[in-house]
C-alpha positions as CSV (number, residue, x, y, z in Angstrom):
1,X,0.0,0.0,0.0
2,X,2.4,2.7,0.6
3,X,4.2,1.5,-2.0
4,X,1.8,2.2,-4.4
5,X,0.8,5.5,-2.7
6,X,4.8,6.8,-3.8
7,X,4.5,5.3,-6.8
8,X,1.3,6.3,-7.9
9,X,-0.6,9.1,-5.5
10,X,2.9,11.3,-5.6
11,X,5.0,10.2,-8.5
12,X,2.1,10.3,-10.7
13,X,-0.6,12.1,-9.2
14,X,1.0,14.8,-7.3
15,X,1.4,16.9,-10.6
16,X,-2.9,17.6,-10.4
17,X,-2.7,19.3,-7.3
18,X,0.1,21.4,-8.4
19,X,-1.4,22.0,-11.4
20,X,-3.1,25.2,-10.0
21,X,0.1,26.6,-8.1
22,X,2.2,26.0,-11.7
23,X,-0.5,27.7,-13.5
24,X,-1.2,30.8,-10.6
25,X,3.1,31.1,-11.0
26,X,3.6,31.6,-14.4
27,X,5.3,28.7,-15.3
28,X,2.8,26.6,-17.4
29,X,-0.2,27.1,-19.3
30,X,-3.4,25.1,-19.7
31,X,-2.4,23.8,-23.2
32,X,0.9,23.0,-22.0
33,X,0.2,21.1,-18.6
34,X,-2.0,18.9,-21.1
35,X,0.7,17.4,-23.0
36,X,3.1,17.3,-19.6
37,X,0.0,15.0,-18.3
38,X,0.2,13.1,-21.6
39,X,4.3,12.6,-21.4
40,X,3.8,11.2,-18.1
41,X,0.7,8.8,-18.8
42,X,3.0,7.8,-22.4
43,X,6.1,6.9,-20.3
44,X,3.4,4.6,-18.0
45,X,2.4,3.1,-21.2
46,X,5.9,2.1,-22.1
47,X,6.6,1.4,-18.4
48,X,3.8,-1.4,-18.8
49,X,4.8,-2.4,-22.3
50,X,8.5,-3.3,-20.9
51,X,6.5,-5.9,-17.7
52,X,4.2,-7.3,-20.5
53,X,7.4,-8.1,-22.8
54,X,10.0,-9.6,-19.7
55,X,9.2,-13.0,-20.2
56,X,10.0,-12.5,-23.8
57,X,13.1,-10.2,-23.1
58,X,14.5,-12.6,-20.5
59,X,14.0,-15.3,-22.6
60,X,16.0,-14.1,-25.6
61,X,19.0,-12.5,-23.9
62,X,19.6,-15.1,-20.9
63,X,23.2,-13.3,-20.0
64,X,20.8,-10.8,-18.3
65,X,20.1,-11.4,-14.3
66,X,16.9,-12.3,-13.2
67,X,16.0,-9.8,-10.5
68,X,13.8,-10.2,-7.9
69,X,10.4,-8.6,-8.1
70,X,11.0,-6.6,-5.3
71,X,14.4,-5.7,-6.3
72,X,12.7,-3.5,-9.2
73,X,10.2,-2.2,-7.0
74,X,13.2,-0.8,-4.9
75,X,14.7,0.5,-7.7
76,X,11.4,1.8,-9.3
77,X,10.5,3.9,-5.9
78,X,13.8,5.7,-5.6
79,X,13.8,6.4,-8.8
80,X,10.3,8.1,-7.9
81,X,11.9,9.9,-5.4
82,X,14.6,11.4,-7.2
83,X,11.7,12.9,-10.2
84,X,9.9,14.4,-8.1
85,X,12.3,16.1,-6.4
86,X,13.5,17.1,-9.7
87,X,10.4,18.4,-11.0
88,X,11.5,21.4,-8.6
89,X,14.1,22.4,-11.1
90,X,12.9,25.1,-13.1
91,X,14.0,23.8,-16.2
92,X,11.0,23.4,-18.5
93,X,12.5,21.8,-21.4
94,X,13.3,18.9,-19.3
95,X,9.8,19.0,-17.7
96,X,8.0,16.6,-20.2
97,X,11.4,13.7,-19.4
98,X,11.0,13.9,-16.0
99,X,7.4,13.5,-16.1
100,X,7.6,10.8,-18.6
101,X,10.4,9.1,-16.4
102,X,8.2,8.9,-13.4
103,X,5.0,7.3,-15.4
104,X,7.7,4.5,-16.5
105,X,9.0,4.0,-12.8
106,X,5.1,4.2,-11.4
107,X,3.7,1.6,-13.8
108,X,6.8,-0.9,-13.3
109,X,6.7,0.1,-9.1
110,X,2.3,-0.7,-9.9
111,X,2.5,-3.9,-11.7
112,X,5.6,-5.6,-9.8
113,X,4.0,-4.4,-6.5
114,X,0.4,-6.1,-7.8
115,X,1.9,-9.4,-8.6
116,X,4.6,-9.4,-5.8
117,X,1.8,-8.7,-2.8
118,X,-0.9,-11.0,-4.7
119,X,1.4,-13.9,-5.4
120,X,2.6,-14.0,-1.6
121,X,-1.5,-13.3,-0.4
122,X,-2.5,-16.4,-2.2
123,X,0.2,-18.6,-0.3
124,X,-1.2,-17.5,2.6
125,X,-4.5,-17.9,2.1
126,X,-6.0,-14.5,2.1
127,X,-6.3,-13.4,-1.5
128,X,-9.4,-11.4,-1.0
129,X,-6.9,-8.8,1.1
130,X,-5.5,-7.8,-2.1
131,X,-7.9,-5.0,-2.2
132,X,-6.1,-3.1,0.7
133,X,-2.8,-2.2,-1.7
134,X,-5.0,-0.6,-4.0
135,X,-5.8,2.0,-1.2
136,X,-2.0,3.0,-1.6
137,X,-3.0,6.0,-4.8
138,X,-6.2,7.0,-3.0
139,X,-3.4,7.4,1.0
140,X,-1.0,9.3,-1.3
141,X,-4.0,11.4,-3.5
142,X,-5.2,12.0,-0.3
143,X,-1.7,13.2,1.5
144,X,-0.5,15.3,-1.7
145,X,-3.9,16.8,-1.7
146,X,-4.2,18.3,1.8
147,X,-0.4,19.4,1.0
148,X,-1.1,21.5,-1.6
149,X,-4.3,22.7,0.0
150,X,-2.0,24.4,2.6
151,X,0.5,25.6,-0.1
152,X,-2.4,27.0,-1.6
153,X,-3.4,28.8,1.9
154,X,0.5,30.0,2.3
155,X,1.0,31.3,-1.3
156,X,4.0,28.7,-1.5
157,X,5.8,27.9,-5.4
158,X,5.0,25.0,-7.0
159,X,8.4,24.4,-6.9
160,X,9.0,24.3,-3.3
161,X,5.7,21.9,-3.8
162,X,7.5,19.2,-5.9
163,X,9.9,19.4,-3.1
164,X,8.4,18.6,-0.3
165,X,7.0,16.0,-2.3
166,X,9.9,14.5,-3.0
167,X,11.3,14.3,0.6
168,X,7.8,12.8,1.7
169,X,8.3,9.9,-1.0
170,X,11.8,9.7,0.3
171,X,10.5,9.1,4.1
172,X,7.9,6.6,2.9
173,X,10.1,4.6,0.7
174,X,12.3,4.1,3.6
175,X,9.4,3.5,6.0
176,X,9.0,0.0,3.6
177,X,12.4,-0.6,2.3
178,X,13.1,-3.9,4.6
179,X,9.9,-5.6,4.0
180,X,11.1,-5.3,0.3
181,X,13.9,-7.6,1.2
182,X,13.8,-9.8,-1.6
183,X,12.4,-13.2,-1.8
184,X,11.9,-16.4,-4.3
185,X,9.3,-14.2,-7.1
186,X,11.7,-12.8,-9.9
187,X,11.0,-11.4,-12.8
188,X,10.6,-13.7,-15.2
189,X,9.2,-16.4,-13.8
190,X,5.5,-17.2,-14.7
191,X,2.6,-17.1,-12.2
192,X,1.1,-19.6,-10.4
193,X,-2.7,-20.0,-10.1
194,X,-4.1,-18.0,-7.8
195,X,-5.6,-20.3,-5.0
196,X,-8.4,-19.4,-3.2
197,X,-9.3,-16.3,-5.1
198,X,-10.8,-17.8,-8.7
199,X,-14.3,-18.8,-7.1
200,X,-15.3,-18.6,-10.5
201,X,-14.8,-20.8,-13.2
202,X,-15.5,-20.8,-17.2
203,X,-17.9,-23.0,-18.9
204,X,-16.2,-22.6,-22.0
205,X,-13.1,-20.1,-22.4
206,X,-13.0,-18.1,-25.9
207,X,-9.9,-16.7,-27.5
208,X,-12.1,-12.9,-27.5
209,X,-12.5,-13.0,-23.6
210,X,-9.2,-11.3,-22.8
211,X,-9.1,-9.2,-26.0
212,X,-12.2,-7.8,-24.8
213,X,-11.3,-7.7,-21.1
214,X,-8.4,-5.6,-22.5
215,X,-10.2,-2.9,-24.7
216,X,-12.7,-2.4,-22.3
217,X,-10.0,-1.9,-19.5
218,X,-8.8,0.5,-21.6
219,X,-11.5,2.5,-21.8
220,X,-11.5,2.9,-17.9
221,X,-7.9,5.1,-18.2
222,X,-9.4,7.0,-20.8
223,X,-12.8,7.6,-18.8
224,X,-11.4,8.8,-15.5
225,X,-8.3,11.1,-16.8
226,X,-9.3,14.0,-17.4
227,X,-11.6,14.6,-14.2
228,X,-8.2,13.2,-12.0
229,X,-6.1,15.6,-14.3
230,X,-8.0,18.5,-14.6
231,X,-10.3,18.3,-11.5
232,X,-8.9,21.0,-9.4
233,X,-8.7,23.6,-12.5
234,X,-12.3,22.2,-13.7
235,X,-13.5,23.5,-10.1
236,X,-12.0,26.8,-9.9
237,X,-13.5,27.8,-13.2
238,X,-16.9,26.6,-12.2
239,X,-16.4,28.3,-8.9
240,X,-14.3,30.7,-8.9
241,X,-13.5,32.2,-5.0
242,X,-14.6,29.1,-3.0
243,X,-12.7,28.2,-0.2
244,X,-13.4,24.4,-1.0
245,X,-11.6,23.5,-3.8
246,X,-8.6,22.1,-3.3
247,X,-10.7,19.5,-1.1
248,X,-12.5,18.0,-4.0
249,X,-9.2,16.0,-4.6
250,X,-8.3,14.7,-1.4
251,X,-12.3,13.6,-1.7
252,X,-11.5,11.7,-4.5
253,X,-8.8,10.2,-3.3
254,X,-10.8,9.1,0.6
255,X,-13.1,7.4,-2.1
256,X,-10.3,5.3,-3.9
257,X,-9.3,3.9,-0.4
258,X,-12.9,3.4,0.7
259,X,-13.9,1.7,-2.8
260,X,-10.6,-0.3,-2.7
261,X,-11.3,-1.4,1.0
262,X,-15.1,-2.4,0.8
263,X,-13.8,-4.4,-2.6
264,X,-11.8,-6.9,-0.4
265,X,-15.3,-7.5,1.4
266,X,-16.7,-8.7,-1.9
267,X,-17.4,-12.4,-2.1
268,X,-15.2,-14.5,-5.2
269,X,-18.8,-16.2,-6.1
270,X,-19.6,-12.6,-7.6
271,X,-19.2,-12.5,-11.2
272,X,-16.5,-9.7,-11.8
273,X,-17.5,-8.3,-15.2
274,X,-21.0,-7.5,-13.7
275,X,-18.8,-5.7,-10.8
276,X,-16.7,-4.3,-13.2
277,X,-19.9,-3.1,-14.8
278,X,-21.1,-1.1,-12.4
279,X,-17.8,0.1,-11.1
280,X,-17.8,2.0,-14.8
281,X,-21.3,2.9,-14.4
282,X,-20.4,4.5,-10.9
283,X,-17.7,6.4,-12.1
284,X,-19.5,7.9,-15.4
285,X,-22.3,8.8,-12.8
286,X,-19.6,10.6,-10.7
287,X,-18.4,13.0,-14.3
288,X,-22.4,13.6,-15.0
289,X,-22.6,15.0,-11.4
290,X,-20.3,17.3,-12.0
291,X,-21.6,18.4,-15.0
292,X,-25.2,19.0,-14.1
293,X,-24.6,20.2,-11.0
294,X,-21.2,22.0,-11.1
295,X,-22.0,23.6,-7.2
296,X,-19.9,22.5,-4.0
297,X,-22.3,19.5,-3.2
298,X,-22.0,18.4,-7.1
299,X,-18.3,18.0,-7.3
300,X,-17.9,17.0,-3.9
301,X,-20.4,14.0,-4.4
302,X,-18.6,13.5,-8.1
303,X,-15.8,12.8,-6.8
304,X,-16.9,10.1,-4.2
305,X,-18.2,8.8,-7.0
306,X,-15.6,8.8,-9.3
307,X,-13.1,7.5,-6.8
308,X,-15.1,4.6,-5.2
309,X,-14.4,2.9,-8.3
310,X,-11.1,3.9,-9.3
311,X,-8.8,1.4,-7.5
312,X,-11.8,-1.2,-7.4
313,X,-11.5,-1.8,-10.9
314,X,-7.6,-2.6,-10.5
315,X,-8.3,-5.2,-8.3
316,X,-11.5,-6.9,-10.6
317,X,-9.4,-7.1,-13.7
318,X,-6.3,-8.2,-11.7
319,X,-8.6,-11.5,-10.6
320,X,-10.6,-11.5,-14.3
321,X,-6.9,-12.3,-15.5
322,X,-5.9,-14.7,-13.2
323,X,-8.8,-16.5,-13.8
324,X,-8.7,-16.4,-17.8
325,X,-5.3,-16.4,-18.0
326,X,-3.5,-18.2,-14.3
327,X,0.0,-19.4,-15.7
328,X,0.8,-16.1,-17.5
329,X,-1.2,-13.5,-15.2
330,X,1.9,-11.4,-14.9
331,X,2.5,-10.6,-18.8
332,X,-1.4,-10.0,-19.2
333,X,-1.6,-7.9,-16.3
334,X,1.0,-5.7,-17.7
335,X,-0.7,-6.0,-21.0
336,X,-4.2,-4.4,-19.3
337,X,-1.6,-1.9,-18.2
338,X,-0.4,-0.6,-20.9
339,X,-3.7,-0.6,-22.5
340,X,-4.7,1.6,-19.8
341,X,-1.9,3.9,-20.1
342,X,-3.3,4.5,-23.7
343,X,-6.6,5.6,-22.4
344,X,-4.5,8.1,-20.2
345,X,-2.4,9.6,-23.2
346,X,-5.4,10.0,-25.2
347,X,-7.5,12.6,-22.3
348,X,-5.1,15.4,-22.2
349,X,-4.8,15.8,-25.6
350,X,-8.4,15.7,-26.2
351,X,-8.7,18.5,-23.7
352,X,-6.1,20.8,-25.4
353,X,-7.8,20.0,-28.8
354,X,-11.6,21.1,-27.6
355,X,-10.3,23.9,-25.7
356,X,-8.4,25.1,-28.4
357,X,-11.6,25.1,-30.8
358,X,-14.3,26.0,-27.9
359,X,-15.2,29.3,-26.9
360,X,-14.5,29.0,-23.3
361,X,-12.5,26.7,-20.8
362,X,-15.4,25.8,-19.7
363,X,-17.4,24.6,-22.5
364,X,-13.9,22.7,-23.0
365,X,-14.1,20.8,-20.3
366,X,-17.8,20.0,-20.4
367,X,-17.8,18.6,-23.7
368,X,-14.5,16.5,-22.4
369,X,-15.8,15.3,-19.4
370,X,-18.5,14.4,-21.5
371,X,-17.0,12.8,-24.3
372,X,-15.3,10.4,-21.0
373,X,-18.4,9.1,-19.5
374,X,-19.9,8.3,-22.4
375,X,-16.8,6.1,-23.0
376,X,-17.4,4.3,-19.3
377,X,-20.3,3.8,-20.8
378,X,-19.6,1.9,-23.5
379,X,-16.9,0.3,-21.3
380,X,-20.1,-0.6,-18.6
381,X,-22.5,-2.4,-22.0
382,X,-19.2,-4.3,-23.1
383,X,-18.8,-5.9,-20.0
384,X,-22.6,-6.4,-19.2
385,X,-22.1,-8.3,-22.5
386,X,-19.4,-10.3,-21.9
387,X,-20.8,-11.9,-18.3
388,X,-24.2,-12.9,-20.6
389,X,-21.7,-14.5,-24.0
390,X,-19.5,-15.9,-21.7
391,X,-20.8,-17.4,-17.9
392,X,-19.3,-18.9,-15.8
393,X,-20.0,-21.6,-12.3
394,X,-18.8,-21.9,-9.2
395,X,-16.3,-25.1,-8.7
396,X,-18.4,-27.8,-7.1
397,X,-22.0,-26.6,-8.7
398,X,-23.2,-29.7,-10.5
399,X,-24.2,-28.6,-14.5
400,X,-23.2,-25.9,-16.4
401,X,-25.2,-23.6,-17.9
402,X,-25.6,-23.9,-21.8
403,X,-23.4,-21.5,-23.4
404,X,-25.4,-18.7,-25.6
405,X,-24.9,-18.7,-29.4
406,X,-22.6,-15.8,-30.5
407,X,-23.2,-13.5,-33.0
C-alpha cells in the first residue's frame, strides 16, 4: 500500500494538485500542462509495455540477471523519489522527461508491486486482502492533496511543492524498504494460479475474452483522466472564490481507499465483469454530477463517485486475469496496463484539442468530461455483454449452464 501510494498518488498524481500553483506562477499554461499530463501517462504506457514483454526479453537474452520482483520495486520507488524532487528544477524543457520518467518508474513500481503482494497473499490464504494495496494511490491522492491545499493557503511555489513532495516519498520509501527484502518471485518467472481467489470458473473459455477484457479496461484510463487531471482547474473555473476546492481532490482520493477497501469484502462467487460493470457505471455517474450540477455538493459528491471505483476496478481485472489467463497473469496484467496507459495519453490531448476550438474553458471541459463518460459507458454495455456470452459456475455446482450462441 504505501508503496503504491509513492509510486502512484505522488509520483504520478502529485502533478494535479500542483497544477493550480504551476498555473497561478507563471510557469505553465493550460495547453501545455496537457501534454506534460500526456508525457507522463506515455512513459506509464511504455513502463507497462516493458513488464508485459520480460518474459520474452528474459527469454532471448539469458546473460541478463533475473531480478527479484521486489528488487525493481526498490529501484522503481527511488527512482520516484529522485523525479519528483526534480520536478522542482525550473527547467522546463526537461519537464516533459521527467514526467515521462516517473509514469515508467510508477507503472513498473504498480505492476511488480500487484503481482509481488498478490502472489505472496495467495500462499497464505488471504487473496481477497489484495484490495487493501490498492488504497496506496487513494493514502497518497489524499496526502498530496491536503499538501497542496496548505500551499495554496500559504502562497507557496509549486516548486517548493515538488519538493516537499519529494522528501515525503523519500520518508515513505524508507518507511518500507526492509519488508522489500527480496524473496523467491523474480521477474521472469510465470505465475502460479491464484488459489483461493478464482471462485469462478468458465464453462467454456474463448480466445475474445481477454481481448475484450483488455479494450474495455482500456476504456477505464481514458474515462477517469481527465476529471483526476484537470479536476482542481475544472473546479476553480466553475467556482471561482470558494474556499473548498482544493478538497475536491483529497475527496477523490478518501473514495479510492474506501472503494478499494469495501472491494476486499466482496465475495469470489460474484461475477467480476457485472462488478466491473457497475464500477464503470459509478464512475460515469460521478463525471455527469459534475456536469449537471457544477456547485460544492455536485463536485464533492462527483468525486466520491468517481473514486469509489477507481482502484476497485484494479483489483476486478487483476482477478478477471488470473482467472482467464492463471499461468501467465503477470505478462497479461502488464498488458491491461499498458492498455490503460493509452486511455491516459489520449485525455489530455483531447482536452487541449476542444479547448483550443471551444469558446470558453469551460465549455472545454464540459464537452470533455462528456466525451469520457460516455466512453465508461460503453466500457459498462461491453462488460454487461461479456458476463451474458461468456458465464461462468462456481467449482463444485453440478451442471453448467448452456453457453449462448454468439453473433
Amino acid at each position: 500500500m504505501v508503496s503504491l501510494a509513492v509510486a502512484m498518488g505522488i509520483g504520478r498524481f502529485a502533478f494535479t494538485p500542483l497544477l493550480p500553483l504551476m498555473l497561478r506562477d507563471g510557469v505553465i499554461d493550460l495547453p501545455r500542462a496537457s501534454w506534460l499530463a500526456s508525457a507522463n501517462y506515455l512513459g506509464y504506457f511504455v513502463g507497462a509495455l516493458l513488464c508485459t514483454l520480460q518474459p520474452w526479453i528474459w527469454a532471448r537474452f539469458r546473460f541478463l540477471p533475473l531480478l527479484a520482483f521486489s528488487s525493481l520495486v526498490r529501484a522503481g520507488l527511488l527512482t520516484t523519489c529522485v523525479l519528483t524532487l526534480a520536478m522542482a528544477w525550473q527547467f522546463q524543457p526537461a519537464w516533459p522527461w521527467l514526467r515521462f520518467a516517473a509514469g515508467v518508474t510508477s507503472a513498473v513500481v504498480f505492476v511488480f508491486t500487484s503481482g509481488w503482494c498478490l502472489s505472496q497473499l495467495a500462499r497464505r490464504g488471504v487473496p481477497e486482502m489484495g484490495g487493501v494495496i490498492y488504497m496506496g494511490p487513494g493514502a497518497g491522492i489524499v496526502v498530496s492533496g491536503l499538501f497542496a491545499s496548505g500551499m495554496v493557503a500559504w502562497h507557496w511555489t509549486a516548486a517548493r511543492g515538488w519538493l516537499i513532495f519529494g522528501v515525503l516519498a523519500f520518508v515513505l520509501t524508507a518507511v518500507v524498504w526492509k519488508v522489500l527484502s527480496g524473496g523467491e518471485d523474480h521477474l521472469a518467472a510465470r505465475g502460479a494460479p491464484l488459489t483461493g481467489a478464482t471462485l469462478l470458473a468458465p464453462v467454456a473459455q474463448s480466445r475474445a475474452e481477454m481481448p475484450l477484457l483488455t479494450f474495455a479496461y482500456g476504456l477505464a484510463g481514458f474515462g477517469y483522466i481527465i476529471t483526476a487531471t484537470f479536476l482542481p482547474v475544472i473546479a476553480r473555473a466553475a467556482l471561482p472564490g470558494s474556499g473548498w476546492l482544493d478538497l475536491f481532490w483529497p475527496i477523490f482520493g478518501v473514495g479510492i481507499m474506501t472503494g478499494a477497501l469495501l472491494a476486499t469484502r466482496i465475495p469470489g462467487s460474484f461475477d467480476r465483469r457485472r462488478l466491473l460493470a457497475a464500477c464503470y457505471f459509478l464512475q460515469a455517474l460521478g463525471i455527469a454530477t459534475s456536469l449537471l450540477n457544477p456547485s460544492l455538493a455536485g463536485f464533492a459528491v462527483g468525486s466520491l463517485l468517481l473514486g469509489l471505483p477507481f482502484t476497485a476496478i484494479t483489483f476486478f481485472a487483476m482477478q478477471e486475469v488470473r482467472r482467464l489467463r492463471p499461468s501467465t497473469a503477470a505478462s497479461f496484467i502488464g498488458l491491461l496496463t499498458a492498455t490503460y496507459g493509452v486511455g491516459q495519453i489520449l485525455g489530455p490531448p483531447l482536452v487541449a484539442l476542444l479547448l483550443r476550438h471551444t469558446r470558453s474553458a469551460g465549455q472545454g471541459f464540459t464537452l470533455s468530461l462528456a466525451i469520457a463518460a460516455s466512453s465508461l459507458l460503453v466500457g459498462a454495455a461491453l462488460y454487461a455483454w461479456m458476463a451474458r456470452a461468456y458465464p461462468t459456475v462456481a467449482p463444485g455446482t453440478s451442471g453448467t449452464r448452456k453457453r449462448r450462441r454468439k453473433t
